[in-house]
N, C-alpha and C positions, 0 to 999 in steps of 0.2 A: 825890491819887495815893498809892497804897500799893505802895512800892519799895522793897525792902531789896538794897543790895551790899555784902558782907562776904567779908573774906579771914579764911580761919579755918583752922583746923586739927580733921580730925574726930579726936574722943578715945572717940566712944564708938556704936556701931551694934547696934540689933535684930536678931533675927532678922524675915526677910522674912514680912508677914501681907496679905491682904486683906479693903479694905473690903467693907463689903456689898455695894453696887456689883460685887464679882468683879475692883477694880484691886489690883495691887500696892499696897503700901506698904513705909516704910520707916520707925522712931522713928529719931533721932541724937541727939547733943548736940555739938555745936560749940564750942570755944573759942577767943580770940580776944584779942590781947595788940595794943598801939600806943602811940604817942607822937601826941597831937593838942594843936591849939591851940583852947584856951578863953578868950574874950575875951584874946586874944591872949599869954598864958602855957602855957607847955607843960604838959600834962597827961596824966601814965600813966593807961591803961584797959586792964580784965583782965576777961575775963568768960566766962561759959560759957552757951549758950544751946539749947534745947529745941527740935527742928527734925523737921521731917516730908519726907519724899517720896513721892507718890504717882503711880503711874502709869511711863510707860518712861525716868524719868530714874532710877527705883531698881536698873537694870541698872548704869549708871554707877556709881551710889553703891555697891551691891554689891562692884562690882571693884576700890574704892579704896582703898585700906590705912588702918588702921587708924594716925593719927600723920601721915599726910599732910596737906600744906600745899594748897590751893584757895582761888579763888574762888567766891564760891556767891550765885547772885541769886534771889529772890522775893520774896514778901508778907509780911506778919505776920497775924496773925487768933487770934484768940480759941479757948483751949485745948478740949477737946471736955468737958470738966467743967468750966468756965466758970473758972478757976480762973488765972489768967496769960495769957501770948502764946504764941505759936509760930509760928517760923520756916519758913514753906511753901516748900521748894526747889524752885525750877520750871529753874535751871541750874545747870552747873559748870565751872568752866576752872580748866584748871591750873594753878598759881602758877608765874610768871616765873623 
């Protein structure tokens, strides 16, 4: 199974392109700050990550400010210049 659920905060949004296809799209980059437990010792994680949306969840991501705090769920897949990951947003909720 390929799931990603991440509370992130968006720092950084495209302007709106589409693919060949005729869908929307949207580039992002998301970052993403926590306290987790690793073999059971607490552990700071900080990270900033490369994310896409395609299609009518870019309406959402459009309207979200720029610093806002979210949950954001989809896949990961292979960057289109084969070169890292990337974060396919296929949802969004709002942070609590």
């Amino acid at each position: 199974m390929n799931r990603l659920l991440l509370s992130a905060t968006l720092v950084q949004r495209s302007a709106l392109r589409f693919t060949p296809a005729g869908l929307p799209a949207l580039d992002l980059e998301l970052a993403h700050e926590s306290l987790v437990s690793e073999d059971g010792q607490p552990r700071k994680v900080s990270m900033q990550m490369r994310a896409v949306a395609i299609g009518a969840i870019t309406q959402v991501l459009a309207a979200q400010a720029l610093g806002a705090q979210a949950g954001y769920g989809g896949f990961v897949a292979s960057a289109r210049n084969g070169r890292g990951l990337v974060f396919h947003v296929t949802s969004v909720e709002p942070a609590p």
